[in-house]
TORDREN-918561 format. One record per residue (C-alpha): chain; x, y, z. Coordinates in Angstrom, 2 decimals. Example, Ala and Ser with C-alpha at 12.3 -4.5 7.8 and 13.67 -1.06 7.14 Angstrom:
BEGIN
<r unit="A" east="12.30" north="-4.50" up="7.80"/>
<r unit="A" east="13.67" north="-1.06" up="7.14"/>
***
This chain:
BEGIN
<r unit="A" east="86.84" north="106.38" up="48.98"/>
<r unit="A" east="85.70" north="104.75" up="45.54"/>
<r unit="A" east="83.10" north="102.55" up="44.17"/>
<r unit="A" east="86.31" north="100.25" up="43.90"/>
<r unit="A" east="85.78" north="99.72" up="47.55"/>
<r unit="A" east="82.08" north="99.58" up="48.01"/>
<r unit="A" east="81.91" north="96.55" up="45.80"/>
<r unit="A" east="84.64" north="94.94" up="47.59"/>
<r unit="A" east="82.36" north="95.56" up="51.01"/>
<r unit="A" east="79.49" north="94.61" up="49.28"/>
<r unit="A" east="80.79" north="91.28" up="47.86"/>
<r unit="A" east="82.27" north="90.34" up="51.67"/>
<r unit="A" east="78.69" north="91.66" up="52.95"/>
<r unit="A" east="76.94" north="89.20" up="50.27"/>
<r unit="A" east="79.18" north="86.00" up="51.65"/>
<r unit="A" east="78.55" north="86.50" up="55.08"/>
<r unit="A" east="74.71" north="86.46" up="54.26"/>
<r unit="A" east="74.70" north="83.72" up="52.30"/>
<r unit="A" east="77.25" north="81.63" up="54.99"/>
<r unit="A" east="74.81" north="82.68" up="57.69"/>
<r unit="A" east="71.80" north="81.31" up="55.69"/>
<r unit="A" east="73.46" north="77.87" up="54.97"/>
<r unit="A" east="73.79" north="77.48" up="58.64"/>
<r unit="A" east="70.24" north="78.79" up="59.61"/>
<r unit="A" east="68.66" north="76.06" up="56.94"/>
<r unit="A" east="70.89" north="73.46" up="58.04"/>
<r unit="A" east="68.00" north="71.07" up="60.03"/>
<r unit="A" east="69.52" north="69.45" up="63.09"/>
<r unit="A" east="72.40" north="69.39" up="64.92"/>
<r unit="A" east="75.68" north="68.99" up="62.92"/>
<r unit="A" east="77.83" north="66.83" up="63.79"/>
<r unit="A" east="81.68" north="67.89" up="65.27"/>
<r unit="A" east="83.36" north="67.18" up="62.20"/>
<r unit="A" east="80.48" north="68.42" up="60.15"/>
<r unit="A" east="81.29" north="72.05" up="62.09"/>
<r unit="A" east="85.51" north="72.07" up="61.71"/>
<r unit="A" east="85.22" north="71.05" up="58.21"/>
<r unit="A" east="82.24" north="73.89" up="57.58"/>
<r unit="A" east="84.52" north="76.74" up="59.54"/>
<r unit="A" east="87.93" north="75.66" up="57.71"/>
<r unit="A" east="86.11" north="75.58" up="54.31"/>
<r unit="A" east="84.60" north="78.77" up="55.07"/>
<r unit="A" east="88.21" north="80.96" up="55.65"/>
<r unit="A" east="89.60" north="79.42" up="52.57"/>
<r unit="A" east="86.25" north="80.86" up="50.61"/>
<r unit="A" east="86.83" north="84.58" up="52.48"/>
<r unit="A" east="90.38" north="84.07" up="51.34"/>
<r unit="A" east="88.85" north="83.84" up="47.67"/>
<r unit="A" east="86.58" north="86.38" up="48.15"/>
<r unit="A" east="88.90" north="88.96" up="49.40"/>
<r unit="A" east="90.98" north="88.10" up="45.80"/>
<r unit="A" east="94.13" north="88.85" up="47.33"/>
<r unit="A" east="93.38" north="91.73" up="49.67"/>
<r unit="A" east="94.21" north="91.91" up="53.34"/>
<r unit="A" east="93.47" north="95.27" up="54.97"/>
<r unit="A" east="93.58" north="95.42" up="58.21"/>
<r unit="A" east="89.99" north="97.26" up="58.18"/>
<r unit="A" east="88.64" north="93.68" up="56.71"/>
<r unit="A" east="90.95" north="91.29" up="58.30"/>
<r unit="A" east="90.67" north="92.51" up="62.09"/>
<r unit="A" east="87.23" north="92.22" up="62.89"/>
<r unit="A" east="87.19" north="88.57" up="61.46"/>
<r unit="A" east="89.55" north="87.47" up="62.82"/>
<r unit="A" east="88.03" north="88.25" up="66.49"/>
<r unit="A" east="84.92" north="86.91" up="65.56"/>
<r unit="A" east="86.33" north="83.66" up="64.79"/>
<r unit="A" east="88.50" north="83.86" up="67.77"/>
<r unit="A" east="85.38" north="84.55" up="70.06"/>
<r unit="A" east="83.94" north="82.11" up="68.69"/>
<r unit="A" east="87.00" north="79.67" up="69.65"/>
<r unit="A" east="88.41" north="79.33" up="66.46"/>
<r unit="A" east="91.84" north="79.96" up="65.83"/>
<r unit="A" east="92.14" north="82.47" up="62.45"/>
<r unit="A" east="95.54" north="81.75" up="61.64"/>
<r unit="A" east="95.71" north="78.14" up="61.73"/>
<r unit="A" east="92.28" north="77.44" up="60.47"/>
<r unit="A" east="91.28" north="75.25" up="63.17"/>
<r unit="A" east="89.81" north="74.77" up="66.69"/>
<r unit="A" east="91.55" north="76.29" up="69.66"/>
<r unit="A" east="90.47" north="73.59" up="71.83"/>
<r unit="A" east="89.00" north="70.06" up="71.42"/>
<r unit="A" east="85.73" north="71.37" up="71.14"/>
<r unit="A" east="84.77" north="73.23" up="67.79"/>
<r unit="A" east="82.06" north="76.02" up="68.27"/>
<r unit="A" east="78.07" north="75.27" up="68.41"/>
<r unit="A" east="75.97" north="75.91" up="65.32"/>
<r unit="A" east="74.24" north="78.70" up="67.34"/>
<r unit="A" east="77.30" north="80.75" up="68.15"/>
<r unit="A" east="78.59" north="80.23" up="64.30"/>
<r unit="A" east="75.17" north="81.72" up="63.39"/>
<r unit="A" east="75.33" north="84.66" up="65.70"/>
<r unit="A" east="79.58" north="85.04" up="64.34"/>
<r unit="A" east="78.06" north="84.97" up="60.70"/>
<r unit="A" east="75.29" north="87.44" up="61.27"/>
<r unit="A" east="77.68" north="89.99" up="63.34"/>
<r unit="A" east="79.91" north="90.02" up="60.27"/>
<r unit="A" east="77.20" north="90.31" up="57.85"/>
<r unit="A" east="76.40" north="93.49" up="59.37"/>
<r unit="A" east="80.07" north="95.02" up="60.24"/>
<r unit="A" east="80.60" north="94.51" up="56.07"/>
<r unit="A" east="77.36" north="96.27" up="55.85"/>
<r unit="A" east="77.65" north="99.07" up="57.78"/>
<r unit="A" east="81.13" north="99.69" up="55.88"/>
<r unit="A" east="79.58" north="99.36" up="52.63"/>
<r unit="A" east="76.83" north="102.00" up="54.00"/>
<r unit="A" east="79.33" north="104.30" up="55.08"/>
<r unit="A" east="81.26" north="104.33" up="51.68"/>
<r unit="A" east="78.00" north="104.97" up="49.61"/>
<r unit="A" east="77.29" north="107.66" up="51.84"/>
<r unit="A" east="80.50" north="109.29" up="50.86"/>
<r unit="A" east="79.94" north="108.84" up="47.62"/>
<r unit="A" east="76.33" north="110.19" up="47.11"/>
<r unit="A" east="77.87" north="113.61" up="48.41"/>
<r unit="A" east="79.39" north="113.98" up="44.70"/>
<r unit="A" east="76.30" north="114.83" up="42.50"/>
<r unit="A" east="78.29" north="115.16" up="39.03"/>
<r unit="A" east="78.94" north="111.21" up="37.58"/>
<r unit="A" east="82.44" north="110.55" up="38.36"/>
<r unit="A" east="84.29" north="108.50" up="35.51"/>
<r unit="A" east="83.71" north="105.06" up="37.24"/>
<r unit="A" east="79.69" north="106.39" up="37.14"/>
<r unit="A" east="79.85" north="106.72" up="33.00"/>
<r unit="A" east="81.74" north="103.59" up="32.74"/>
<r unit="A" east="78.09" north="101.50" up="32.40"/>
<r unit="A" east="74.57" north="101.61" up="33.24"/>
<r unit="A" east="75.23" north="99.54" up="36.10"/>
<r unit="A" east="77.38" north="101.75" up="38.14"/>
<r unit="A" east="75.17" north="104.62" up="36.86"/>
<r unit="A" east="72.19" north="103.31" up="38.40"/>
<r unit="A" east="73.95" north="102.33" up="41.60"/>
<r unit="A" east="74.61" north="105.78" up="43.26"/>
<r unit="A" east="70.61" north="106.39" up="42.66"/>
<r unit="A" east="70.05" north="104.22" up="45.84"/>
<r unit="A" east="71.88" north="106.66" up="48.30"/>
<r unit="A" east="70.84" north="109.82" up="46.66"/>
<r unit="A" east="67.21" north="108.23" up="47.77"/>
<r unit="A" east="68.11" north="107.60" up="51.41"/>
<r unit="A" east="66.82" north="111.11" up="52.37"/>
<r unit="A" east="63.82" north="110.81" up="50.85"/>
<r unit="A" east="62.73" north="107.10" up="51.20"/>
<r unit="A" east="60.09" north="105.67" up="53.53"/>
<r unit="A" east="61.20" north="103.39" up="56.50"/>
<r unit="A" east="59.12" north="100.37" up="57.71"/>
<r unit="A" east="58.51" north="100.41" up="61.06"/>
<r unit="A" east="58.72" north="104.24" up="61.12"/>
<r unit="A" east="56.61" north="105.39" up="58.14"/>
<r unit="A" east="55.17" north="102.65" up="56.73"/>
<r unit="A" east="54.75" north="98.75" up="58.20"/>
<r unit="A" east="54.44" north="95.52" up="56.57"/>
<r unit="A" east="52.99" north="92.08" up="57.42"/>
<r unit="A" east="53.98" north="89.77" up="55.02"/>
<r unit="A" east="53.03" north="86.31" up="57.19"/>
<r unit="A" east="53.30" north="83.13" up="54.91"/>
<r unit="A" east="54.91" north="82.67" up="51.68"/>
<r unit="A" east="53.88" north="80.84" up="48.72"/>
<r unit="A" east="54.92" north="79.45" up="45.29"/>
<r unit="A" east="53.41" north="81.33" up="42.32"/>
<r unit="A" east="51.36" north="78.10" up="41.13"/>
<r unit="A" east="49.85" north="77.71" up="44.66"/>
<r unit="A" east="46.15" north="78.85" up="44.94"/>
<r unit="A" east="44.52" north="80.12" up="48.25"/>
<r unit="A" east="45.17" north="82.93" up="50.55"/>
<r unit="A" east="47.96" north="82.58" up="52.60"/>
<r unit="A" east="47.99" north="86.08" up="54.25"/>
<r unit="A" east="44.44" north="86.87" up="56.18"/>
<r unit="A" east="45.65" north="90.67" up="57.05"/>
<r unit="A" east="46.82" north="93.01" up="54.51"/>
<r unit="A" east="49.99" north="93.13" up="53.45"/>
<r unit="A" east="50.40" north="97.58" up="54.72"/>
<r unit="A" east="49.74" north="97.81" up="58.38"/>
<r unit="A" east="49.39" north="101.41" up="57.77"/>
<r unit="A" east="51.44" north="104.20" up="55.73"/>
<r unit="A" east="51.53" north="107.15" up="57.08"/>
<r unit="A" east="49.87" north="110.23" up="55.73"/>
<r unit="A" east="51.79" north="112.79" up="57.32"/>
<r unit="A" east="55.03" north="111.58" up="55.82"/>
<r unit="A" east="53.46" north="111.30" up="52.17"/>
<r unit="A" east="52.59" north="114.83" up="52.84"/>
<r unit="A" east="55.87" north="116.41" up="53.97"/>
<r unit="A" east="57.07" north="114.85" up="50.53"/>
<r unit="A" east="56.13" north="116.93" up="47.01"/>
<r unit="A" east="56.88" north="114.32" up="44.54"/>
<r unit="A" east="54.83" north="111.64" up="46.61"/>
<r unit="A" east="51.76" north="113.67" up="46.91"/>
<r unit="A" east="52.27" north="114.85" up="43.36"/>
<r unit="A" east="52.31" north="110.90" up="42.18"/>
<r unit="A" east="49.43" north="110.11" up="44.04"/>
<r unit="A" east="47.44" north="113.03" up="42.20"/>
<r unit="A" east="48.54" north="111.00" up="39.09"/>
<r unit="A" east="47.31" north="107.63" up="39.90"/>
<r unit="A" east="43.11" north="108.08" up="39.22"/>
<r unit="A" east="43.89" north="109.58" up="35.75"/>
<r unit="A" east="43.33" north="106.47" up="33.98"/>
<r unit="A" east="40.91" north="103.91" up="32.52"/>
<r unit="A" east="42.28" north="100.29" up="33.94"/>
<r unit="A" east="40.52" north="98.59" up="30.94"/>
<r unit="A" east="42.67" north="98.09" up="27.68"/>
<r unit="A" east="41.08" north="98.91" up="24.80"/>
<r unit="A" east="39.09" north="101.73" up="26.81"/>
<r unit="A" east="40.72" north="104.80" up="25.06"/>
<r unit="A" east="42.29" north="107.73" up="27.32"/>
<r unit="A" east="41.16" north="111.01" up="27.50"/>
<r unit="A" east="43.51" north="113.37" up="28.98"/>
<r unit="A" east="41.87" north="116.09" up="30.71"/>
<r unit="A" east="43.53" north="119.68" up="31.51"/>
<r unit="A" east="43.62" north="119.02" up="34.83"/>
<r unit="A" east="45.25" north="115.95" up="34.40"/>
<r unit="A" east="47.56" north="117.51" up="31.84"/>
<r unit="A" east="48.69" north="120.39" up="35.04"/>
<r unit="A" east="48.79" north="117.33" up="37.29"/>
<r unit="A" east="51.68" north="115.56" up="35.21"/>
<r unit="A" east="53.22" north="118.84" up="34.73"/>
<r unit="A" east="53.38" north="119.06" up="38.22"/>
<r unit="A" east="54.90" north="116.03" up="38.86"/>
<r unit="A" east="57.03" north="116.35" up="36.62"/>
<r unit="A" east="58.42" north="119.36" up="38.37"/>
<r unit="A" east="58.87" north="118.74" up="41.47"/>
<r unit="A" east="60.49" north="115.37" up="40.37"/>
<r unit="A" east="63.64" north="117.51" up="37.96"/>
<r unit="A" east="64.20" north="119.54" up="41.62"/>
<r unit="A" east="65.51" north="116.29" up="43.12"/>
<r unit="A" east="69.16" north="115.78" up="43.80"/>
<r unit="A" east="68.49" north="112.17" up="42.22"/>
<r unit="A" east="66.72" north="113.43" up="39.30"/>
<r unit="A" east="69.41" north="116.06" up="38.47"/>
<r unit="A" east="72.50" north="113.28" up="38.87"/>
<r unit="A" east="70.18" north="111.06" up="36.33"/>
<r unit="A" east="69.64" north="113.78" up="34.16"/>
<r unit="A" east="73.81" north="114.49" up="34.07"/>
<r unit="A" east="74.58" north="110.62" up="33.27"/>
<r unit="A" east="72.37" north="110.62" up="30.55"/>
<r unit="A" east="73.58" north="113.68" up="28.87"/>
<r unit="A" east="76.91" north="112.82" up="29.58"/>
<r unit="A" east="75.97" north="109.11" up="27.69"/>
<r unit="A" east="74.23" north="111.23" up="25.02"/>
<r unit="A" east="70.94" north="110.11" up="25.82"/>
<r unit="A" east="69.54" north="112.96" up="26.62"/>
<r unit="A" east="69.32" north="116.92" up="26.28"/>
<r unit="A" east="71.47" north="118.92" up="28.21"/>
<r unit="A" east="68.50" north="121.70" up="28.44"/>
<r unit="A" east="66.71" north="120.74" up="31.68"/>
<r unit="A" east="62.73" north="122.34" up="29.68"/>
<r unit="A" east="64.04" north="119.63" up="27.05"/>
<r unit="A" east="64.71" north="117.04" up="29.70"/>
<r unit="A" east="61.07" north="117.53" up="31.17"/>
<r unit="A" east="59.73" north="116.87" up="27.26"/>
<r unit="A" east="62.02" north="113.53" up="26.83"/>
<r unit="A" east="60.56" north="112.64" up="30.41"/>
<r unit="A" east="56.79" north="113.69" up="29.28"/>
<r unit="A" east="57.26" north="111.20" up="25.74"/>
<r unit="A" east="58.56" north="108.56" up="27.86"/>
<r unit="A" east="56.49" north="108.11" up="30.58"/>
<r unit="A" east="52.90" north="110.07" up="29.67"/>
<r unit="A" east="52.64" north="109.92" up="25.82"/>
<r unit="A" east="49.44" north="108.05" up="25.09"/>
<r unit="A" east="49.64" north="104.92" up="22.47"/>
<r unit="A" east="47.84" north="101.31" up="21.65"/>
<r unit="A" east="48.47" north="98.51" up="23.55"/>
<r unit="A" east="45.57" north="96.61" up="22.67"/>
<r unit="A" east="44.35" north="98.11" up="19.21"/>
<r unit="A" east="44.08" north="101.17" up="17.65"/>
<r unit="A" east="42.82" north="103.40" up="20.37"/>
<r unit="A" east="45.88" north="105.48" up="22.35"/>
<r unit="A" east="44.97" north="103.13" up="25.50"/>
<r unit="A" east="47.77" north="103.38" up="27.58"/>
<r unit="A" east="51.21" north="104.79" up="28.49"/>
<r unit="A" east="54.14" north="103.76" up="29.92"/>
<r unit="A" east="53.26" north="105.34" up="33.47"/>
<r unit="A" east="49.68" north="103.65" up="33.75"/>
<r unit="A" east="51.35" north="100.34" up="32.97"/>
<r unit="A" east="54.03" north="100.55" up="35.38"/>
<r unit="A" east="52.58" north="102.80" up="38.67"/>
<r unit="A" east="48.67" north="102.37" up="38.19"/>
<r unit="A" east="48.39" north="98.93" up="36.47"/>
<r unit="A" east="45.38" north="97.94" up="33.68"/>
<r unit="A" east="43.31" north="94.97" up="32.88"/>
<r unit="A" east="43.45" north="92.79" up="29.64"/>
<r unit="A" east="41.43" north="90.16" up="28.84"/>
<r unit="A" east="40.69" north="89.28" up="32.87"/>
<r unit="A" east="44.84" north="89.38" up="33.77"/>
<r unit="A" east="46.34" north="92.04" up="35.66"/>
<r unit="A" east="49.20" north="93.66" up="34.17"/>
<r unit="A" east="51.64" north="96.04" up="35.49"/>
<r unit="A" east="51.07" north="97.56" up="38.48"/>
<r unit="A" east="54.22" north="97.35" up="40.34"/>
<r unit="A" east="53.90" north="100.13" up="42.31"/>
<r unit="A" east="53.96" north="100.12" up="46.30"/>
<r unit="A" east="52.11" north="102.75" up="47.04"/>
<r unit="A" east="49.61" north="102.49" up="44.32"/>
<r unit="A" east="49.29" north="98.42" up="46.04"/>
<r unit="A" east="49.40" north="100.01" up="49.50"/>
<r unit="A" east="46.56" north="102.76" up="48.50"/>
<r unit="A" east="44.47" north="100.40" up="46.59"/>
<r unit="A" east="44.61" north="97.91" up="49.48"/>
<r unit="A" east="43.36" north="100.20" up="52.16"/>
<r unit="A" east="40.13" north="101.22" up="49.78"/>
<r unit="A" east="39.32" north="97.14" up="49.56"/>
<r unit="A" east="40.42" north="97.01" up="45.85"/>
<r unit="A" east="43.51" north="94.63" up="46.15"/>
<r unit="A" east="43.60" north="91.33" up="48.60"/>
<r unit="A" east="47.08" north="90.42" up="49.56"/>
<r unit="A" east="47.64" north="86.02" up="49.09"/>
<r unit="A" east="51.22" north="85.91" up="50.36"/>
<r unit="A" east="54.65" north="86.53" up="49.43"/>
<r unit="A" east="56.36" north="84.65" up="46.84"/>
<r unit="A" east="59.57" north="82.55" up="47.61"/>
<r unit="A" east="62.46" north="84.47" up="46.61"/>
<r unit="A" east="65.20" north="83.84" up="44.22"/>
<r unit="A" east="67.80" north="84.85" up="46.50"/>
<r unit="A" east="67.86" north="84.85" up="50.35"/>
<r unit="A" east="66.66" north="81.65" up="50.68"/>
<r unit="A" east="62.97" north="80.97" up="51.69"/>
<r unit="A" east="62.63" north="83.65" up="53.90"/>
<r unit="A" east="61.86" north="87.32" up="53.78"/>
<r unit="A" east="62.40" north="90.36" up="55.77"/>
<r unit="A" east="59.90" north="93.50" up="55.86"/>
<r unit="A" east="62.80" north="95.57" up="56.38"/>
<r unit="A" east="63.86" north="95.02" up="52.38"/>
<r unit="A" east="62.77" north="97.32" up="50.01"/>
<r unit="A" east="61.91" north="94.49" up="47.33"/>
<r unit="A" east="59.23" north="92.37" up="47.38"/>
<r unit="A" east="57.58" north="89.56" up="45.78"/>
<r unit="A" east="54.09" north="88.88" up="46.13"/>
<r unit="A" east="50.86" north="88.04" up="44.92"/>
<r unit="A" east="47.46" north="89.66" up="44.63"/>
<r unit="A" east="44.10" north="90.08" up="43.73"/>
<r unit="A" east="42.53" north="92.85" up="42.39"/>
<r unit="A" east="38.68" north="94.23" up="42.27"/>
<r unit="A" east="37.59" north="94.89" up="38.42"/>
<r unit="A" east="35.97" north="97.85" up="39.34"/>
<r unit="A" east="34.05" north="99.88" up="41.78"/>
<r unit="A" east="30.50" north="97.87" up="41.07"/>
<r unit="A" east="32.08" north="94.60" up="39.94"/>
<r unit="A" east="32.90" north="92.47" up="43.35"/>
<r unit="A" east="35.26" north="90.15" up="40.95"/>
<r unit="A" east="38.90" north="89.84" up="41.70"/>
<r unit="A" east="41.26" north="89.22" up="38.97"/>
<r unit="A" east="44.65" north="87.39" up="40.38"/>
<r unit="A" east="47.90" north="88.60" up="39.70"/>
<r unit="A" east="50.16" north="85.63" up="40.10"/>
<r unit="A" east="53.55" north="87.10" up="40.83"/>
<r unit="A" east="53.89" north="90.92" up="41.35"/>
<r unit="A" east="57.66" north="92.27" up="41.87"/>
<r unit="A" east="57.85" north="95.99" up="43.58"/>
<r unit="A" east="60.32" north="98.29" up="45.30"/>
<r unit="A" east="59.19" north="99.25" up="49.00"/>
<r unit="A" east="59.44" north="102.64" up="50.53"/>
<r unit="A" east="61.49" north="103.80" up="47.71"/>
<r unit="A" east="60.09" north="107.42" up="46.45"/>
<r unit="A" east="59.01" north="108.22" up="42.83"/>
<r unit="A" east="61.64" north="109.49" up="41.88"/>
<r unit="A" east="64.13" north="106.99" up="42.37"/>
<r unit="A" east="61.38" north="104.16" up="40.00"/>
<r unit="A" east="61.40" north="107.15" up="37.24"/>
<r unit="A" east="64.65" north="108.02" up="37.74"/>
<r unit="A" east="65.80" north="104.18" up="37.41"/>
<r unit="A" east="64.13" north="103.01" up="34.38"/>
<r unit="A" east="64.37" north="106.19" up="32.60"/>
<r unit="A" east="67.57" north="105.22" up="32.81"/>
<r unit="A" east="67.56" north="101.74" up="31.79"/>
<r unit="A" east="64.95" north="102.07" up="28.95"/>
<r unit="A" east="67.41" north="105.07" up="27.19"/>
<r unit="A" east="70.72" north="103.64" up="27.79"/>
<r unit="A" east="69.76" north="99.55" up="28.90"/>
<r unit="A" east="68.62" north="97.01" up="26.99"/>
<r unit="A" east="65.76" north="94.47" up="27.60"/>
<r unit="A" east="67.00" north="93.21" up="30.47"/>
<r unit="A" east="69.44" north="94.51" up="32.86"/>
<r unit="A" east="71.53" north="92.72" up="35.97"/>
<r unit="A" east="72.58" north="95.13" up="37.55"/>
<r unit="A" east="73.49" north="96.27" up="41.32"/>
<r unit="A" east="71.17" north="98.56" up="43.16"/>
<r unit="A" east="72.08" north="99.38" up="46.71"/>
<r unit="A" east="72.18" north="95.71" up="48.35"/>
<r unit="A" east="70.36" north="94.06" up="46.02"/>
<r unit="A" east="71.29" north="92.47" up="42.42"/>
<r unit="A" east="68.33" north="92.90" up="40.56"/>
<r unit="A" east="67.28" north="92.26" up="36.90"/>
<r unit="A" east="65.62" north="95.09" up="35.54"/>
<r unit="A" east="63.31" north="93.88" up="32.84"/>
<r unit="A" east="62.35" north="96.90" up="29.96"/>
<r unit="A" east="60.16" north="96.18" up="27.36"/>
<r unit="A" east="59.04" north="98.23" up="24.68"/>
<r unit="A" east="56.32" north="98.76" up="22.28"/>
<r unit="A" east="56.90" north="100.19" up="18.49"/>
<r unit="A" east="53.54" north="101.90" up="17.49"/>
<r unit="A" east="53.45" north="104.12" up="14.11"/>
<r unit="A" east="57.61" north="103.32" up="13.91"/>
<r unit="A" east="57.91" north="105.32" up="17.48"/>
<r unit="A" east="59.20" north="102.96" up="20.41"/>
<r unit="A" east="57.47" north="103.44" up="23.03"/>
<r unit="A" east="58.08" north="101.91" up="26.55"/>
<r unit="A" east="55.69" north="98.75" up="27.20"/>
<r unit="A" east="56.91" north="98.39" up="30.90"/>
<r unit="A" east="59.43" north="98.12" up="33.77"/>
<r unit="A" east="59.96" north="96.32" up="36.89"/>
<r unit="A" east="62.63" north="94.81" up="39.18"/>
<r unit="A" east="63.31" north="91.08" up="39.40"/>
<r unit="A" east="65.50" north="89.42" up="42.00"/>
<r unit="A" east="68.41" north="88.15" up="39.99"/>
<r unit="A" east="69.10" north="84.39" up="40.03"/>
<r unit="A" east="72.35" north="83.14" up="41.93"/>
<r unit="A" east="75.33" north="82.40" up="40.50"/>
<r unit="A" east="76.97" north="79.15" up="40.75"/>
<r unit="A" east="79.69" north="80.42" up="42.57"/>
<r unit="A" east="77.21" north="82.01" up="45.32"/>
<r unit="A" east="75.22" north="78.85" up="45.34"/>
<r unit="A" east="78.69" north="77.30" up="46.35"/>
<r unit="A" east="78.54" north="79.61" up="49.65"/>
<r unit="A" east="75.15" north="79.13" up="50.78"/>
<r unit="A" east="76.19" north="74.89" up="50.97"/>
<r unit="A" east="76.64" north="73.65" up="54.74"/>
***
């Protein structure tokens, strides 16, 4: 049980995907060769990608799926004269996909049981980060169960129109933010703020209790806690959890300029809420703040953009999306400002989005490509130096690009 062998599961998980994508895309029907030389390429390419490594736990179950597929594991080739269809190679490709997966679950599971950061944890921010994702499986929202999407058609970023004429939340359910403190505590948060830059803040004492608040039931969190021992442990932060809450406070909630000399902003409005400057949207790359402000009529949903990885496809079960929106100005103002690409975590709790770039603005750097769960993402952390304090600007996921190795795999 180590992270050692998650990331080997993970890596075999990743081919699979990628194999079973090349053959969805492939248009038409491929030819017999086509298929025997696609299937005997594709067990020298597991042979790479298991690097040497031939447990029986990895080894078994592929070789059965190849066999009921009629394809002979140890030779590499047909059993009969007739190689397999492109439809049962599919349905081989996705069964494996999700045998790798449900190993890789079951490791992480293991592993999220230890709360103190284990050596291979400390080693860099990118294992650090990783064990967030199953310390948040308790807590995070399920679509189809708690929350449900309708993403219908995708777009490009340049492309104008609407190319989604429902919203983009089918609903979100209320009882399930309410059976969760740090969700209804964020949501207290979110009308605290003037979206205008340039508008200066006023923090009021209720708002002040508010954060507090938050900010408390967010340090109770298993999550919170491990994040809090990595960065002490890194020297990032103070052991003393009252000290903790402070860093957290300056980070996230301490007022500054972003568009002159008026404390306008913080780095929690820019990243959760969202503002305005000069007719743009920036920030917001919040789900629930898009899924709240949707419901009231405030935000249109235009589509989902193509994604970086997966191919030109997406599935509302992921928890990271790509889209593109439009956004009322204000309460009188029936003007929508566009925001051209938009790039959120779905159903993931508060928490885990504090927790994570908290993380990667103390110990990261501007950007950060790095492994979260299933998904490689880049995290992207600007900053802002006001009065020779660096503040953080903003932060927000991005789907990493392919290598040129895993654009090898996804070729039919």
């Amino acid at each position: 049980m180590s992270w050692t062998e998650v990331r080997y599961y993970s890596k075999i998980r990743s081919y699979f995907g990628w194999k079973y994508q090349a053959v969805a895309k492939k248009e038409g029907t491929p030819t017999t060769q086509q298929l025997v030389a696609y299937l005997a390429s594709a067990k020298k390419q597991i042979d790479q990608v298991l690097d040497g490594k031939r447990p029986a736990k990895v080894i078994d179950p592929m070789a059965k799926a190849f066999s009921e597929v009629g394809w002979d594991w140890g030779l590499n080739k047909p059993k009969g004269q007739v190689p397999p269809t492109k439809e049962k190679i599919s349905e081989m490709l996705k069964k494996l996909y999700y045998v790798f997966n449900d190993f890789e679950k079951a490791e992480r599971r293991k592993i999220a049981e230890k709360m103190d950061p284990t050596e291979h944890d400390l080693e860099s921010l990118d294992n650090g980060v990783d064990k967030l994702w199953e310390l948040d499986a308790k807590n995070r929202l399920r679509n189809g169960v708690e929350y449900e999407l309708d993403l219908q058609r995708g777009k490009k970023p340049y492309q104008k129109g609407d190319r989604a004429s429902r919203p983009l939340f089918k609903n979100l359910s209320k009882e399930a933010i309410n059976k969760r403190p740090t969700y209804k505590a964020f949501i207290e948060l979110l009308d605290n703020y003037e979206r205008a830059v340039g508008v200066k803040e006023r923090e009021t004492y209720s708002e002040r209790k508010e954060i507090n608040n938050f900010l408390n039931e967010v340090l109770k969190t298993p999550l919170m806690t491990y994040a809090h021992k990595w960065l002490v442990k890194k020297g990032h932060s103070p052991s003393n959890p009252n000290s903790f809450k402070k860093q957290l406070k300056e980070v996230w909630f301490k007022m500054y300029a972003r568009g002159g000399d008026k404390p306008d902003s913080c780095g929690f409005e820019h990243v959760f809420v969202g503002e305005e400057r000069n007719g743009k949207v920036i920030g917001c790359h919040n789900w629930i703040q898009i899924a709240l402000e949707e419901k009231k009529g405030n935000i249109n949903y235009l589509g989902w953009i193509y994604p970086r990885r997966r191919g030109n496809e997406r599935d509302e079960d992921e928890n990271l999306m790509t889209i593109q929106f439009e956004w009322k100005e204000g309460k009188d103002d029936k003007t929508f400002e566009v925001k051209p690409v938009s790039t959120s975590w779905v159903g993931v709790s508060p928490e885990f989005e504090l927790a994570l770039y908290t993380m990667c603005f103390l110990a990261g750097k501007q950007e950060n490509v790095i492994d979260v769960g299933p998904y490689v993402v880049n995290i992207k952390c600007f900053t802002i130096r006001r009065k020779n304090v660096t503040y953080l600007s903003t932060s927000f996921p991005e789907e990493a690009e392919y290598t040129e190795k895993e654009k090898s795999y996804q070729r039919f």
